[in-house]
PDB file of N, CA, C and O in Angstrom:
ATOM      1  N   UNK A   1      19.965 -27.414 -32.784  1.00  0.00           N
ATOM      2  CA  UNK A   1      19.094 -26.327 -33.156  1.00  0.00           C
ATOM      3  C   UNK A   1      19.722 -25.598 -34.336  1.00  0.00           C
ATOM      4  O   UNK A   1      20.929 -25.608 -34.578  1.00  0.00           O
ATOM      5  N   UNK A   2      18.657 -24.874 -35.152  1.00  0.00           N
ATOM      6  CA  UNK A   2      19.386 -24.205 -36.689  1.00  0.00           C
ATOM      7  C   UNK A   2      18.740 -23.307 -36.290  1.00  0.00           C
ATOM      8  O   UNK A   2      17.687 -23.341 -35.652  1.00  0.00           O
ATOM      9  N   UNK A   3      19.632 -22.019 -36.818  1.00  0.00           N
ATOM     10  CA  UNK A   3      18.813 -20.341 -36.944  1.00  0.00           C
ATOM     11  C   UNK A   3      18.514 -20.404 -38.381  1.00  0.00           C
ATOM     12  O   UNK A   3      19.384 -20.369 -39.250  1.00  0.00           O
ATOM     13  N   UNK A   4      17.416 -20.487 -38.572  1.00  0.00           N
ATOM     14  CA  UNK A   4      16.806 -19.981 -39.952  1.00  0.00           C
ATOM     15  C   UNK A   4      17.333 -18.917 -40.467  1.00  0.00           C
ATOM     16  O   UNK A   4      18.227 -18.425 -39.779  1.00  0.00           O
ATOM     17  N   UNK A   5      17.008 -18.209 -41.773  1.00  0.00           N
ATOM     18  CA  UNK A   5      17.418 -16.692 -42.195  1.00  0.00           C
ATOM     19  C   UNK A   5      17.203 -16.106 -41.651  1.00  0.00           C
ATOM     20  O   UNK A   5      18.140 -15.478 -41.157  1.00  0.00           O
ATOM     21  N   UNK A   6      15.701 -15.726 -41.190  1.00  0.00           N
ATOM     22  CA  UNK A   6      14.974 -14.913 -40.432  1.00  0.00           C
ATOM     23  C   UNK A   6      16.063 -14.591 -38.822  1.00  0.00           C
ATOM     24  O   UNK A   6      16.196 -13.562 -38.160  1.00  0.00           O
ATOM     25  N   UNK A   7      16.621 -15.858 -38.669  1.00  0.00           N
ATOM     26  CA  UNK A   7      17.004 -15.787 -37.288  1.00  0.00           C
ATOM     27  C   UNK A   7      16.804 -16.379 -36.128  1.00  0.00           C
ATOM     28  O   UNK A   7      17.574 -16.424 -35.169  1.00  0.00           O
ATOM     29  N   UNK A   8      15.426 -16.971 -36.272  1.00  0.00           N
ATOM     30  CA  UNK A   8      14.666 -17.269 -35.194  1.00  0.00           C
ATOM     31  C   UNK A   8      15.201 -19.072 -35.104  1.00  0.00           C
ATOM     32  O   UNK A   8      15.914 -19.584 -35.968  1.00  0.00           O
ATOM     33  N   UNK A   9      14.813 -19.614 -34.207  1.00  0.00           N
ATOM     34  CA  UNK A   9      15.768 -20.528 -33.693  1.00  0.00           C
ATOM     35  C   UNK A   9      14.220 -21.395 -33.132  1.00  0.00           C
ATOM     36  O   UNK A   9      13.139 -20.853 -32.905  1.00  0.00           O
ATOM     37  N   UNK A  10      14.627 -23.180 -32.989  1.00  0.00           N
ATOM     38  CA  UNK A  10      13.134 -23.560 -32.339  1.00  0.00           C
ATOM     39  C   UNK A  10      13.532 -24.174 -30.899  1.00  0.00           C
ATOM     40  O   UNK A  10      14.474 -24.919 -30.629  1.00  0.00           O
ATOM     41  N   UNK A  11      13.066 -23.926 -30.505  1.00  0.00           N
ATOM     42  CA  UNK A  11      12.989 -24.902 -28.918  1.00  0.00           C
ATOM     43  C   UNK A  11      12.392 -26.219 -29.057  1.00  0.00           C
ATOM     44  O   UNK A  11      11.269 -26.315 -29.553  1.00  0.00           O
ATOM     45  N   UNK A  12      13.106 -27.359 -28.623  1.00  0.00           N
ATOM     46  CA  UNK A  12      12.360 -28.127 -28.966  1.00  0.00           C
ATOM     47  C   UNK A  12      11.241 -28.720 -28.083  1.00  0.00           C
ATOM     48  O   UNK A  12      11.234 -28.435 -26.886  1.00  0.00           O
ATOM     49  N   UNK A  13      10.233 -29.580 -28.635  1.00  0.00           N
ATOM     50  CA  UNK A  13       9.088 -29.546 -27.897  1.00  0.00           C
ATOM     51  C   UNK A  13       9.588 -30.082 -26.392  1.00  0.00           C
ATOM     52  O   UNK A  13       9.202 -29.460 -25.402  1.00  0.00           O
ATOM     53  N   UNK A  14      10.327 -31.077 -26.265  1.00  0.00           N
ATOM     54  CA  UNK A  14      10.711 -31.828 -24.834  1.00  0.00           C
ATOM     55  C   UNK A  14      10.967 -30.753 -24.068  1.00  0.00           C
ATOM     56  O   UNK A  14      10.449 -30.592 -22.964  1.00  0.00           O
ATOM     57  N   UNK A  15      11.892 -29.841 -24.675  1.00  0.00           N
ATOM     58  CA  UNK A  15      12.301 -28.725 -23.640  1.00  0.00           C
ATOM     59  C   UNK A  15      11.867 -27.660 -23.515  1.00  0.00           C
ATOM     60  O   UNK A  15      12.552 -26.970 -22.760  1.00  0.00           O
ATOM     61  N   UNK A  16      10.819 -27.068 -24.010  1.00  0.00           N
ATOM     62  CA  UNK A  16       9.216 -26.681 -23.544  1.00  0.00           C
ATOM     63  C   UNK A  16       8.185 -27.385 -22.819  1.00  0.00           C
ATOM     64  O   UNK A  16       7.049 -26.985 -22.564  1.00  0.00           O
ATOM     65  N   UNK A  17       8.686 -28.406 -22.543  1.00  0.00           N
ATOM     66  CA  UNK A  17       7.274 -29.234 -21.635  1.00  0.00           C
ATOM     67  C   UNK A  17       8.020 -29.072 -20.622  1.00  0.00           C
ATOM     68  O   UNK A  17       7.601 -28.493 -19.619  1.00  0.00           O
ATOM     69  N   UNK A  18       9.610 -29.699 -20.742  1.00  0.00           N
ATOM     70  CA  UNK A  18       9.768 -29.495 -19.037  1.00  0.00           C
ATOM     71  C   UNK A  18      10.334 -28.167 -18.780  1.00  0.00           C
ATOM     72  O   UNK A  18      10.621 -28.031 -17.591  1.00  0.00           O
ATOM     73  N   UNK A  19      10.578 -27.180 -19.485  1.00  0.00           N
ATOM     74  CA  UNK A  19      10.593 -25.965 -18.669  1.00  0.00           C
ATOM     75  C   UNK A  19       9.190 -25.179 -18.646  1.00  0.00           C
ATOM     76  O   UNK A  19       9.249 -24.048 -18.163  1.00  0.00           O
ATOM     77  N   UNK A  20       8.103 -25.564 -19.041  1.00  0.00           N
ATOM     78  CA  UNK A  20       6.439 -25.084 -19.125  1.00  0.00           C
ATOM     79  C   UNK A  20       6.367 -24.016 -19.663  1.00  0.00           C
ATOM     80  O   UNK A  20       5.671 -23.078 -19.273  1.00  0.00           O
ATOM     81  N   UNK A  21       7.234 -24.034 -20.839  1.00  0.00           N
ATOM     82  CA  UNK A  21       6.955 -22.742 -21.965  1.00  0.00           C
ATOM     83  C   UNK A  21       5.600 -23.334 -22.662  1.00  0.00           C
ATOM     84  O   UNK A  21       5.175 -24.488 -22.705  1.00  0.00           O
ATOM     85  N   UNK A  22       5.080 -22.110 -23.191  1.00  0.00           N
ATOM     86  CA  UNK A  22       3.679 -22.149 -23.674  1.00  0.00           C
ATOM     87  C   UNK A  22       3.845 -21.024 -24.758  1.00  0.00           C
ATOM     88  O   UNK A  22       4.717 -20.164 -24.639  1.00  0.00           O
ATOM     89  N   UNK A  23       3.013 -21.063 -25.774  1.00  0.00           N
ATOM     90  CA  UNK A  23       2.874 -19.853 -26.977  1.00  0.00           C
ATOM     91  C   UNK A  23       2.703 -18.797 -26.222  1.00  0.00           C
ATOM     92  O   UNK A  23       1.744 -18.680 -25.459  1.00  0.00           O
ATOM     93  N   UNK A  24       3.569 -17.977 -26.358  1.00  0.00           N
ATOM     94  CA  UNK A  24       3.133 -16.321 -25.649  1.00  0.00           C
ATOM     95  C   UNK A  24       4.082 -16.742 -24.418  1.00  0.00           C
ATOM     96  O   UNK A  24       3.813 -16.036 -23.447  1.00  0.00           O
ATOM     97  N   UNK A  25       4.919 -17.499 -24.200  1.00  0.00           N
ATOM     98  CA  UNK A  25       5.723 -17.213 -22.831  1.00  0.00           C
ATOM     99  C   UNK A  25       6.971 -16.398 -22.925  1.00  0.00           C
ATOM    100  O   UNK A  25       7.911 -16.713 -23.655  1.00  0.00           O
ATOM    101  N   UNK A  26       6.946 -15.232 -22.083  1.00  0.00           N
ATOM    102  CA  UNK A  26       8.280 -14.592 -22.101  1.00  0.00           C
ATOM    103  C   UNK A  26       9.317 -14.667 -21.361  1.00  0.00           C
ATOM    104  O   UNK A  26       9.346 -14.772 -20.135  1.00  0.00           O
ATOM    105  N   UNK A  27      10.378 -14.603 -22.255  1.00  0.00           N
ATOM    106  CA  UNK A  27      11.712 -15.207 -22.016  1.00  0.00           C
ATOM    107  C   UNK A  27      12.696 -13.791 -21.753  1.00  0.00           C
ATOM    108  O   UNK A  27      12.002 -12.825 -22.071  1.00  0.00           O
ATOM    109  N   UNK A  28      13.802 -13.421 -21.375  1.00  0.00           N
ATOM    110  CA  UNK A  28      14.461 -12.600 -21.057  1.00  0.00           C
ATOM    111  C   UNK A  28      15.685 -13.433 -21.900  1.00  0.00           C
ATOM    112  O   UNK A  28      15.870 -14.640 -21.745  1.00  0.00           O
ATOM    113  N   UNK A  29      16.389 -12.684 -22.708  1.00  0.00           N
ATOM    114  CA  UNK A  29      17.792 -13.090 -23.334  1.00  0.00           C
ATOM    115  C   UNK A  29      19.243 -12.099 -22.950  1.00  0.00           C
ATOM    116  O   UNK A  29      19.346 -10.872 -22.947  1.00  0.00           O
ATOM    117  N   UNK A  30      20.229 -13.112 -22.656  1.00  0.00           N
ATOM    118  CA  UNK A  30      21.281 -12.615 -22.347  1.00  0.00           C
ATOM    119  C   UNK A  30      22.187 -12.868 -22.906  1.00  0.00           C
ATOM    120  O   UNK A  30      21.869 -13.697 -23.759  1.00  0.00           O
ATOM    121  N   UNK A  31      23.861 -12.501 -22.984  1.00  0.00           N
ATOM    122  CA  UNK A  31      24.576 -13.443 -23.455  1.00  0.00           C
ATOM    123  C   UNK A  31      25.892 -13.438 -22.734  1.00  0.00           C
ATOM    124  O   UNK A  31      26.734 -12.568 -22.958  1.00  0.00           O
ATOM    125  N   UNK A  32      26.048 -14.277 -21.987  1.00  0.00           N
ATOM    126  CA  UNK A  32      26.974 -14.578 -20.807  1.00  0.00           C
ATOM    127  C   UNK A  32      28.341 -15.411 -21.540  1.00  0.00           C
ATOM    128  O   UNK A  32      28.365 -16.354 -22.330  1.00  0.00           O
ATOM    129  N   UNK A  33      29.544 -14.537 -20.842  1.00  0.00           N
ATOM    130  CA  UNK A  33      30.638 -15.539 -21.588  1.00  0.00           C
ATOM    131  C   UNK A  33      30.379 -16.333 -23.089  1.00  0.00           C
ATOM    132  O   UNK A  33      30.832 -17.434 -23.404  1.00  0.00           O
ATOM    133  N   UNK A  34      29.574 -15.499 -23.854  1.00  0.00           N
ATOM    134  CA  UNK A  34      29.802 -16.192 -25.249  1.00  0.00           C
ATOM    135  C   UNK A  34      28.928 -17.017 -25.727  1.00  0.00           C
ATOM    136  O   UNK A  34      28.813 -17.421 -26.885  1.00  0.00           O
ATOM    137  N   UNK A  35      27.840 -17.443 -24.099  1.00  0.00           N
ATOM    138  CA  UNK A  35      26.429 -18.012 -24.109  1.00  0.00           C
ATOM    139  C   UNK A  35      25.254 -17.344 -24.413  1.00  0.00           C
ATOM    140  O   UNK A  35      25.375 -16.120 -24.472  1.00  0.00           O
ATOM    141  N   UNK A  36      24.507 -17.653 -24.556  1.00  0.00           N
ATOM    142  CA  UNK A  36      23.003 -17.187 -25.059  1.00  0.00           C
ATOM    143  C   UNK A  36      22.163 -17.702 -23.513  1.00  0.00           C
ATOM    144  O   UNK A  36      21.854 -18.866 -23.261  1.00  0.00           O
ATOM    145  N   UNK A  37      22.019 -17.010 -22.994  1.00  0.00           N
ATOM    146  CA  UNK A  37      20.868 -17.570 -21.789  1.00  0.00           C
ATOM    147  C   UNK A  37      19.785 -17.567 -22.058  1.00  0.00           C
ATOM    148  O   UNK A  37      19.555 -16.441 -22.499  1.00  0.00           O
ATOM    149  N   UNK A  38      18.725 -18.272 -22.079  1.00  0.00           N
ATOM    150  CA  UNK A  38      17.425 -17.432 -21.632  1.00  0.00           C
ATOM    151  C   UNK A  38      16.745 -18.182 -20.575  1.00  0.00           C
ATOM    152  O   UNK A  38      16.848 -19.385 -20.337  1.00  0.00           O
ATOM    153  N   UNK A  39      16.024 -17.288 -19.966  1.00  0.00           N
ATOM    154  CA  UNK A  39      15.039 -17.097 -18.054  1.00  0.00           C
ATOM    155  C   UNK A  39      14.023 -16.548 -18.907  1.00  0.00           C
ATOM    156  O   UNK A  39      13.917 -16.047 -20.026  1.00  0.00           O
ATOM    157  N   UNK A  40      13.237 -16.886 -17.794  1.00  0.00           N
ATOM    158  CA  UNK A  40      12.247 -16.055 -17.262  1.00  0.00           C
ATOM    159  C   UNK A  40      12.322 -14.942 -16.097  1.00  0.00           C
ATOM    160  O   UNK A  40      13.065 -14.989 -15.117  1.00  0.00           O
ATOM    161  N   UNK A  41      11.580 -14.135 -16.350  1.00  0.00           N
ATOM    162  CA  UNK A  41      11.537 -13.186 -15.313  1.00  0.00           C
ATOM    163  C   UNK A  41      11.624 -13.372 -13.667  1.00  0.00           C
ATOM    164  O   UNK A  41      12.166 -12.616 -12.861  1.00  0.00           O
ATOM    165  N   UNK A  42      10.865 -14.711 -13.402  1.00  0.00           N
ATOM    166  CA  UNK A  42      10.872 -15.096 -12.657  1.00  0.00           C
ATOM    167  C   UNK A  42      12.260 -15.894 -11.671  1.00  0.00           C
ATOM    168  O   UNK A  42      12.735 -15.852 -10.536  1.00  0.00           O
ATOM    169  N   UNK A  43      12.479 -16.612 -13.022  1.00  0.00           N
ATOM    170  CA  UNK A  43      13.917 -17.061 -12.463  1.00  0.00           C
ATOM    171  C   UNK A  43      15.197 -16.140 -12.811  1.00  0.00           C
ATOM    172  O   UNK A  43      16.325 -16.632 -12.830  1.00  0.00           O
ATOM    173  N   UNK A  44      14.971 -14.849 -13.070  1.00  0.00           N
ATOM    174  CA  UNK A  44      16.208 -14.234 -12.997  1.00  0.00           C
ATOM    175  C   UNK A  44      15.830 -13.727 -11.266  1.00  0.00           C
ATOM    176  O   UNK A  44      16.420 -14.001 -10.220  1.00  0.00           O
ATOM    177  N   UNK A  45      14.903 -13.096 -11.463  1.00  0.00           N
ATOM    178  CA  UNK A  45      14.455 -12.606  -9.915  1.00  0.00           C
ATOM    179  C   UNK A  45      15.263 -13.711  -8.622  1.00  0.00           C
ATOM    180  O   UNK A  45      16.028 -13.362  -7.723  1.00  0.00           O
ATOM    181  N   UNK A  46      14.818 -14.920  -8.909  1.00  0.00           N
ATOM    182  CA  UNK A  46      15.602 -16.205  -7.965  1.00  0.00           C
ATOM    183  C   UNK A  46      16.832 -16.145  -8.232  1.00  0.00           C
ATOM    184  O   UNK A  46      17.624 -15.813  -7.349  1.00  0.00           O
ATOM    185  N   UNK A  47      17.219 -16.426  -9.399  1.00  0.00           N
ATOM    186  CA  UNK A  47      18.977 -16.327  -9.235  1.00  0.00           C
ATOM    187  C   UNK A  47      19.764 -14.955  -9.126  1.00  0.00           C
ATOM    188  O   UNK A  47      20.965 -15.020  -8.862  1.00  0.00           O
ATOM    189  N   UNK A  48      18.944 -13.258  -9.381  1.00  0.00           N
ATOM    190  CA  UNK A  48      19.704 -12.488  -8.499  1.00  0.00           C
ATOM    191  C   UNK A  48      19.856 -12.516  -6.702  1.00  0.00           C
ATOM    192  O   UNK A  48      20.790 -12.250  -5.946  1.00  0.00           O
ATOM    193  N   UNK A  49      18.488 -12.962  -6.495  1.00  0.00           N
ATOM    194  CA  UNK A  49      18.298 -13.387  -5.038  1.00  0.00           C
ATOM    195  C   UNK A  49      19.456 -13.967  -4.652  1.00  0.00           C
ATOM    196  O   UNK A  49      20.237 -13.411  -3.881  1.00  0.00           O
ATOM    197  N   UNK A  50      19.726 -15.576  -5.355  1.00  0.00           N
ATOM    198  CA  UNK A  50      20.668 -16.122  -4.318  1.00  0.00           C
ATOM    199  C   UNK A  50      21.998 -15.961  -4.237  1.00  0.00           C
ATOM    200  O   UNK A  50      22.883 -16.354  -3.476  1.00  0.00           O
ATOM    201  N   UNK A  51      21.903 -14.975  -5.655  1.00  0.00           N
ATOM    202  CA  UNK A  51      23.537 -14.324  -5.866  1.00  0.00           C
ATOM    203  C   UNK A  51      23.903 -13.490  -5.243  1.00  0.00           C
ATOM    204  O   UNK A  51      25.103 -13.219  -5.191  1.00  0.00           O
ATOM    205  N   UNK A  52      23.101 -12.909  -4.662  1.00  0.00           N
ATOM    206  CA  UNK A  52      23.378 -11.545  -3.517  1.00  0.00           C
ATOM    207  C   UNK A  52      23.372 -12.250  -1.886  1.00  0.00           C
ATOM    208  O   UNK A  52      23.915 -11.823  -0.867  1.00  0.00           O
ATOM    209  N   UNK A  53      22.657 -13.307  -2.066  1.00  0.00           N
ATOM    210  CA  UNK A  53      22.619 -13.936  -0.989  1.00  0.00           C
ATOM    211  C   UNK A  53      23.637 -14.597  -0.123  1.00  0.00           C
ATOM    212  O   UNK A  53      23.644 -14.702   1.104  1.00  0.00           O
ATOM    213  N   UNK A  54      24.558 -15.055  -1.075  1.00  0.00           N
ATOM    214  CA  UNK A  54      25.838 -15.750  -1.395  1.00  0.00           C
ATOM    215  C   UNK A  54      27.121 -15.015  -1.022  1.00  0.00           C
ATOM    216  O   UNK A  54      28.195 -15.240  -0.464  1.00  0.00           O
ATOM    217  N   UNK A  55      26.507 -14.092  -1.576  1.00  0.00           N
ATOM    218  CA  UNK A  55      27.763 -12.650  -1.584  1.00  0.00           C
ATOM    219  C   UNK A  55      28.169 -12.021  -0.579  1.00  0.00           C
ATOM    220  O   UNK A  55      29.308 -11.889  -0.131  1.00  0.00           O
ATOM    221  N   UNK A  56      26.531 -11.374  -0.005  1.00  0.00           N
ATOM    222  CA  UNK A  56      26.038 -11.227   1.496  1.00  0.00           C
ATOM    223  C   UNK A  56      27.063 -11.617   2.209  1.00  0.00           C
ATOM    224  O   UNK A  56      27.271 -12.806   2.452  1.00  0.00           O
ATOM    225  N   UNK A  57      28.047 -10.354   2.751  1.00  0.00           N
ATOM    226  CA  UNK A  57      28.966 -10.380   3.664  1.00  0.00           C
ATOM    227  C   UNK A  57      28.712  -9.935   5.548  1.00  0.00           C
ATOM    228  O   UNK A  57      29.444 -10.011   6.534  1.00  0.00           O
ATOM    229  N   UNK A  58      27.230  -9.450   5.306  1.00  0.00           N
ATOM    230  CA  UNK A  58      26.986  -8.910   6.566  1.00  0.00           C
ATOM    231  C   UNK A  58      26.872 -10.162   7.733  1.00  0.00           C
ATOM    232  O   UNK A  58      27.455 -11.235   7.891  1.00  0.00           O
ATOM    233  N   UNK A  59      25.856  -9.464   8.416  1.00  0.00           N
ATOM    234  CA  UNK A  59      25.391 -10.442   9.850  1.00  0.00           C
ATOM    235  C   UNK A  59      24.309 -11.354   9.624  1.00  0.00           C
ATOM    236  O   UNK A  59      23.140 -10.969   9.651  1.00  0.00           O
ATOM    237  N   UNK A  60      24.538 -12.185   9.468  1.00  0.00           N
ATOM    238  CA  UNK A  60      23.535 -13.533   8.831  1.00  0.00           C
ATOM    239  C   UNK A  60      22.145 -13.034   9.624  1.00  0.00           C
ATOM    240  O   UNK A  60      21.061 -13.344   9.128  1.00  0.00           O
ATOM    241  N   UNK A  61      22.199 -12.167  11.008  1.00  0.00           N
ATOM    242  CA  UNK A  61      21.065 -12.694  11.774  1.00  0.00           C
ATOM    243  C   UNK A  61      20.232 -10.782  11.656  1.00  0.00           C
ATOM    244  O   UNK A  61      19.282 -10.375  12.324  1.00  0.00           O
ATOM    245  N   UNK A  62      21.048  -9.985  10.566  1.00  0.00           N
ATOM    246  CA  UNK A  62      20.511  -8.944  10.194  1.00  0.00           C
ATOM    247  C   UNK A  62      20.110  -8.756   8.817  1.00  0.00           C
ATOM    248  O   UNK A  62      20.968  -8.875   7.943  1.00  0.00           O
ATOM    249  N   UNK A  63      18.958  -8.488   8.524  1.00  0.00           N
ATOM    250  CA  UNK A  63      18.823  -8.094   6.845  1.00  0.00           C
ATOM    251  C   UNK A  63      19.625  -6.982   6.355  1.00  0.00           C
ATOM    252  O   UNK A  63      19.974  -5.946   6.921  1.00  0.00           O
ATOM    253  N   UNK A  64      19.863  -7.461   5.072  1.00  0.00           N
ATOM    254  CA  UNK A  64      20.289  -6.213   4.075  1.00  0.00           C
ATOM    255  C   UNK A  64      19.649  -4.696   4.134  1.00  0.00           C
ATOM    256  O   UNK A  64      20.354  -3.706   4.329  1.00  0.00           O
ATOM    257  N   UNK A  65      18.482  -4.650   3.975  1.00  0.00           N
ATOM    258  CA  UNK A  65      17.630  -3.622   3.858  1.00  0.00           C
ATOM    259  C   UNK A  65      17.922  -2.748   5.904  1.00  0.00           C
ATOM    260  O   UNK A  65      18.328  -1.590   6.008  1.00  0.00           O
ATOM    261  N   UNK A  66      17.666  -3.454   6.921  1.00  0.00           N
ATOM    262  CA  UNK A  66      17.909  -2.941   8.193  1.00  0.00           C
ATOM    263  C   UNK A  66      19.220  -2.839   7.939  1.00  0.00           C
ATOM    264  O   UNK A  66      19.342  -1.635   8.165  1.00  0.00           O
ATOM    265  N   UNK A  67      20.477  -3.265   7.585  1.00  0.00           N
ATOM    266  CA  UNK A  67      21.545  -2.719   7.586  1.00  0.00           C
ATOM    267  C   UNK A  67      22.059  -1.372   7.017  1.00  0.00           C
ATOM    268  O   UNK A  67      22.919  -0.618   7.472  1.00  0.00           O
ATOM    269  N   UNK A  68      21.234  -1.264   5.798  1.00  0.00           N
ATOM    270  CA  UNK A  68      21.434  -0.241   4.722  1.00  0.00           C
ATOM    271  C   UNK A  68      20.853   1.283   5.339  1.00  0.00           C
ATOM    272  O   UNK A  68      21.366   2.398   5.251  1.00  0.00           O
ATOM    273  N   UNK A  69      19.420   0.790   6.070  1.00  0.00           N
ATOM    274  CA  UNK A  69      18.960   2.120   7.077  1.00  0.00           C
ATOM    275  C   UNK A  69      19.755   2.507   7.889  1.00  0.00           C
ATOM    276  O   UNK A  69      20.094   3.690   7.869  1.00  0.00           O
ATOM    277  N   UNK A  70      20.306   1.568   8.886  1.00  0.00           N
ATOM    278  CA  UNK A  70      21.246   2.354  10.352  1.00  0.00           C
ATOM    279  C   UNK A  70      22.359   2.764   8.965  1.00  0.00           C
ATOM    280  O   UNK A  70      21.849   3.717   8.375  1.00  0.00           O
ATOM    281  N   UNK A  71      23.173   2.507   8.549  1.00  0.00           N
ATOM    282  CA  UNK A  71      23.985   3.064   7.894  1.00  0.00           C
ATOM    283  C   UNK A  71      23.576   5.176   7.051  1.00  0.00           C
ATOM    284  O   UNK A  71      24.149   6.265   7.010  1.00  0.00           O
ATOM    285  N   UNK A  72      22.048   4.440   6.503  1.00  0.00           N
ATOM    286  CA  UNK A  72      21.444   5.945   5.784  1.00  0.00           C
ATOM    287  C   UNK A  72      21.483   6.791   6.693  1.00  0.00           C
ATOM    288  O   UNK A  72      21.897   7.893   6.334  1.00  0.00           O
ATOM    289  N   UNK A  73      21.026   6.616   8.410  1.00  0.00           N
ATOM    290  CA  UNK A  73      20.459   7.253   9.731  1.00  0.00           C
ATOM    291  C   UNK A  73      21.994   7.573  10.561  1.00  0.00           C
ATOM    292  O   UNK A  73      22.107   8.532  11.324  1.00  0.00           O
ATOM    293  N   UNK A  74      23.224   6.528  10.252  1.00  0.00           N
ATOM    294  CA  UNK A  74      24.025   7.049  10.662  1.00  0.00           C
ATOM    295  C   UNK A  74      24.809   8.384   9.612  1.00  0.00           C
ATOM    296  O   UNK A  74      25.198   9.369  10.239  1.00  0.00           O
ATOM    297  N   UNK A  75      24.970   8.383   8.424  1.00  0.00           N
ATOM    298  CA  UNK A  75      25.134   9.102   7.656  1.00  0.00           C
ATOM    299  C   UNK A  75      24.832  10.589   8.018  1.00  0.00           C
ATOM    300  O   UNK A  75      25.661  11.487   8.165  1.00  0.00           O
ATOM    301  N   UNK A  76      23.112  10.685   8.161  1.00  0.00           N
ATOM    302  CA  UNK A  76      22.439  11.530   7.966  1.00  0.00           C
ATOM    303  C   UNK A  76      22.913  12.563   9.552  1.00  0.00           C
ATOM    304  O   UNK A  76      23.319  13.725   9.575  1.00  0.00           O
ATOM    305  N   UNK A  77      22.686  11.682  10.648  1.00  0.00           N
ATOM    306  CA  UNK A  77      23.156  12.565  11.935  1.00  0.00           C
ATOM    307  C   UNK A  77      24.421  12.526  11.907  1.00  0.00           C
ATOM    308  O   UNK A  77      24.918  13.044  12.907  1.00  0.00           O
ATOM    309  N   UNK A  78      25.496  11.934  10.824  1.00  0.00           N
ATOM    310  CA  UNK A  78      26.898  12.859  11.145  1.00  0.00           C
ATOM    311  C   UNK A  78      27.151  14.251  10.077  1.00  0.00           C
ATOM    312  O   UNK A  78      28.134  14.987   9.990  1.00  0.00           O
ATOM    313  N   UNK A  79      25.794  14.270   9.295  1.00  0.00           N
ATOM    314  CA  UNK A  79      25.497  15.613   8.448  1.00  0.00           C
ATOM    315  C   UNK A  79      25.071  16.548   9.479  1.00  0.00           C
ATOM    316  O   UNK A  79      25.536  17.663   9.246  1.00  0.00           O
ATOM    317  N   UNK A  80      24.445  16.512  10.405  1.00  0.00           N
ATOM    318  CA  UNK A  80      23.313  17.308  11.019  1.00  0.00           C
ATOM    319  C   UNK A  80      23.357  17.025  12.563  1.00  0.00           C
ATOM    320  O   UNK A  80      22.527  16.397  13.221  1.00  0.00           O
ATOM    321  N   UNK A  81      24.411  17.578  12.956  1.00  0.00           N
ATOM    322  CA  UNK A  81      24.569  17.373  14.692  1.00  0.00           C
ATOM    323  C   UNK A  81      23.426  17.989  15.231  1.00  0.00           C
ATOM    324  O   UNK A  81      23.144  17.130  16.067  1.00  0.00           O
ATOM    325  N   UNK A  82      22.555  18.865  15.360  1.00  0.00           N
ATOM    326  CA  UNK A  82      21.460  18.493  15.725  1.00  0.00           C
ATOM    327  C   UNK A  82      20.492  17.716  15.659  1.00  0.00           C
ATOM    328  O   UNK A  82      19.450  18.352  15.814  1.00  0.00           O
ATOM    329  N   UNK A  83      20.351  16.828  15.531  1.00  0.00           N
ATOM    330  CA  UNK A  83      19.600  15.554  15.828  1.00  0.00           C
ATOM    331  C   UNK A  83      19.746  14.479  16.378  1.00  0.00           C
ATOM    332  O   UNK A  83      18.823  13.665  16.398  1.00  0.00           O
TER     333      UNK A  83
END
């Protein structure tokens, strides 16, 4: 691939068919360790998923989100001994 003056850079057609880019598809750009990424919205959404997923140190057989409440609810009644 060449960056023109302008900057802009081409994808080539093979690798627009098999990743199903189309005119008007948006891409999200990053630049990781010195790389240039680009996703879609979609697949960043999937790979923060399975990166947290991965990470995910809790109770396999409890969600994140129910863990994060008893924690907010325990918080909150060691603010407020009446309740």
């Amino acid at each position: 691939m060449v960056v023109n003056r302008d900057g802009r850079i081409l994808i080539p057609a093979q690798v627009r068919r098999d990743l199903g880019l189309h005119a008007g598809s948006t891409l999200l750009l990053s630049v990781e360790d010195g790389r240039v990424v680009m996703e879609s919205r979609e697949q960043l959404v999937a790979r923060m998923r399975r990166e947290i997923a991965e990470s995910w140190q809790g109770d396999p057989q409890t969600s994140v989100v129910e863990e994060l409440l008893a924690d907010r609810r325990a918080e909150a009644a060691a603010e407020d001994p009446d309740s």
